[in-house]
C-alpha positions in Angstrom: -10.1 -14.4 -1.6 -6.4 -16.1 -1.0 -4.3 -13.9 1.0 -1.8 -12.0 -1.1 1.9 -12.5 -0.1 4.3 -10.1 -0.7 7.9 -10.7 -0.1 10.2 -7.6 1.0 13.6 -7.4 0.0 16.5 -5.1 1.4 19.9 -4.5 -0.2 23.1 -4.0 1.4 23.8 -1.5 4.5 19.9 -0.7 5.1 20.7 -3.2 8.1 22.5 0.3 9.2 20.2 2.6 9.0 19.6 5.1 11.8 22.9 5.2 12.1 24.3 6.0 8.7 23.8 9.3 6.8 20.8 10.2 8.7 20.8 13.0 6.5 19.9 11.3 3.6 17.8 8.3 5.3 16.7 9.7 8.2 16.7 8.4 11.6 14.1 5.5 11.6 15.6 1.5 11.8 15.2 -1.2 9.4 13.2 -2.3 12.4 10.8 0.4 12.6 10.0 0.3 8.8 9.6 -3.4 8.7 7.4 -2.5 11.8 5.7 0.0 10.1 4.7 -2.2 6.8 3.6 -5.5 9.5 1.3 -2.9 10.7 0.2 -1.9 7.5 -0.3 -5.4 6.3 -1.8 -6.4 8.8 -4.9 -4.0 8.1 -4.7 -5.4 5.0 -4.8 -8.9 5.4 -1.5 -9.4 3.7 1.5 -12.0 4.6 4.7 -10.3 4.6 8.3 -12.0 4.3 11.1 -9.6 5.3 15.0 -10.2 4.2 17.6 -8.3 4.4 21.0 -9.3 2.9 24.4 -7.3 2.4 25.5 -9.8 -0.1 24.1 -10.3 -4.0 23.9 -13.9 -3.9 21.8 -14.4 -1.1 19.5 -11.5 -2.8 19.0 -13.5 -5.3 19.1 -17.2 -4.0 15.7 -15.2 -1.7 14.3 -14.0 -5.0 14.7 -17.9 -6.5 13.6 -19.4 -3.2 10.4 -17.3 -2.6 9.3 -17.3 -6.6 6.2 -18.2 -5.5 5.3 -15.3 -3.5 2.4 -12.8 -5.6 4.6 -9.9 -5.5 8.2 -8.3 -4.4 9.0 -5.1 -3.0 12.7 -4.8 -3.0 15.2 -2.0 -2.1 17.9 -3.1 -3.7 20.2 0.1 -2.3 23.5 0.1 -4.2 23.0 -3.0 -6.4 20.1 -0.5 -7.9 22.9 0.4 -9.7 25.5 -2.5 -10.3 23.5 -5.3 -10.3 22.5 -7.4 -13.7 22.7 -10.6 -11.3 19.6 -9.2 -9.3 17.5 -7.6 -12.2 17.7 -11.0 -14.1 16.7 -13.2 -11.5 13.1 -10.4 -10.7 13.4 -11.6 -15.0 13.4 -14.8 -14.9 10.9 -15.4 -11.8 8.8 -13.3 -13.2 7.1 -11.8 -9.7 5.5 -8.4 -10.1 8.2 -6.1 -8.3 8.2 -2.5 -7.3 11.5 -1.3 -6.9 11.9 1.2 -3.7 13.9 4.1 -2.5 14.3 5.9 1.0 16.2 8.9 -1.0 15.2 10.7 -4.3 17.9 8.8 -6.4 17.6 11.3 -9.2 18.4 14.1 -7.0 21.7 12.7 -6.0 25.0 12.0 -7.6 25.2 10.9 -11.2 25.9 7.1 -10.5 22.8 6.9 -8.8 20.2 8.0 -11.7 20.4 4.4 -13.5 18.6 1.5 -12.0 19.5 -1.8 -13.3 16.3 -3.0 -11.9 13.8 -0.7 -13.4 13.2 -2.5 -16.5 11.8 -5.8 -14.9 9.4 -3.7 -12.5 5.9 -2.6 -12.8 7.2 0.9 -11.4 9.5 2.8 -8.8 9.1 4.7 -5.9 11.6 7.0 -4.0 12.1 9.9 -1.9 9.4 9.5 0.3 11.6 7.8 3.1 9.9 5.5 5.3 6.8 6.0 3.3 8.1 4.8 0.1 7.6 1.3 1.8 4.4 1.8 2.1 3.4 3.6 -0.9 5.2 0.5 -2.5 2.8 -1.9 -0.3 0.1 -0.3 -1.9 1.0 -0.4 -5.4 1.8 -3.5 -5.5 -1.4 -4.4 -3.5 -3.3 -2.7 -6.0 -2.0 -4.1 -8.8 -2.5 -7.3 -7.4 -5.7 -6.7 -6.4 -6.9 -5.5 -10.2 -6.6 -9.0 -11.5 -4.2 -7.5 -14.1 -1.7 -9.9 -15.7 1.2 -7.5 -16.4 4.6 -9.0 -16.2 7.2 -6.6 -17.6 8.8 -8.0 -20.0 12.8 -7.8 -20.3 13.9 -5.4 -23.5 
């Protein structure tokens, strides 16, 4: 069996966290939860990619670049909730994305309860902090794993 890749996408300010609102995102690094998922994909047997970008375009030129990567797990932070840009390019590629969360976006303000994302994505998970990398992993690994074909299609 082929070694599944799975490319990891972080939005804007994650590169700060630790340090910002810890709070809300607690007090682990970028660093320890992509250390965290190398670990866990290593016991896997599955290649990671990790980027992190601030800045929409280079979300998406990574998304375009790495199109042929099996899956995506992508934290898109803010965009979550601005972004068209982003959620068309996951359309267009057509790479079977989980969408992540540190934080429980429903439990917060209004503005955060819509993700632009969500319809292009097999499914979301959030409010598990570090975790939710992981329990994202493991979706995604699954899915891929099960041989299913399901591409969500845009409505």
């Amino acid at each position: 069996m082929k070694k599944i890749k799975i490319l990891v996408i972080n939005g804007p300010n994650l590169n700060l966290l630790g340090q910002r609102e810890t709070d809300i995102y607690g007090s682990d690094t970028l660093d320890d939860i992509n250390r965290l998922m190398q670990e866990y994909a290593q016991l896997k047997d599955i290649k990671l990619k990790l980027f992190q970008s601030n800045t929409e375009g280079e979300i998406i030129d990574c998304i375009q670049k790495n199109k042929n990567y099996d899956g995506l797990v992508i934290n898109p932070a803010a965009f979550t909730h601005t972004s068209v840009a982003i959620r068309d390019a996951i359309a267009a590629v057509q790479i079977p994305t989980v969408e992540t969360h540190l934080s429980n976006i429903y439990s917060r303000e209004d503005f955060r309860h819509h993700s632009f994302l969500a319809s292009v994505c097999l499914g979301q998970i959030a409010g598990f902090g570090v975790y939710s990398y992981i329990l994202a992993l493991q979706a995604l690994e699954n899915h891929l794993k099960s041989g299913e074909k399901k591409i969500i299609k845009p409505c």
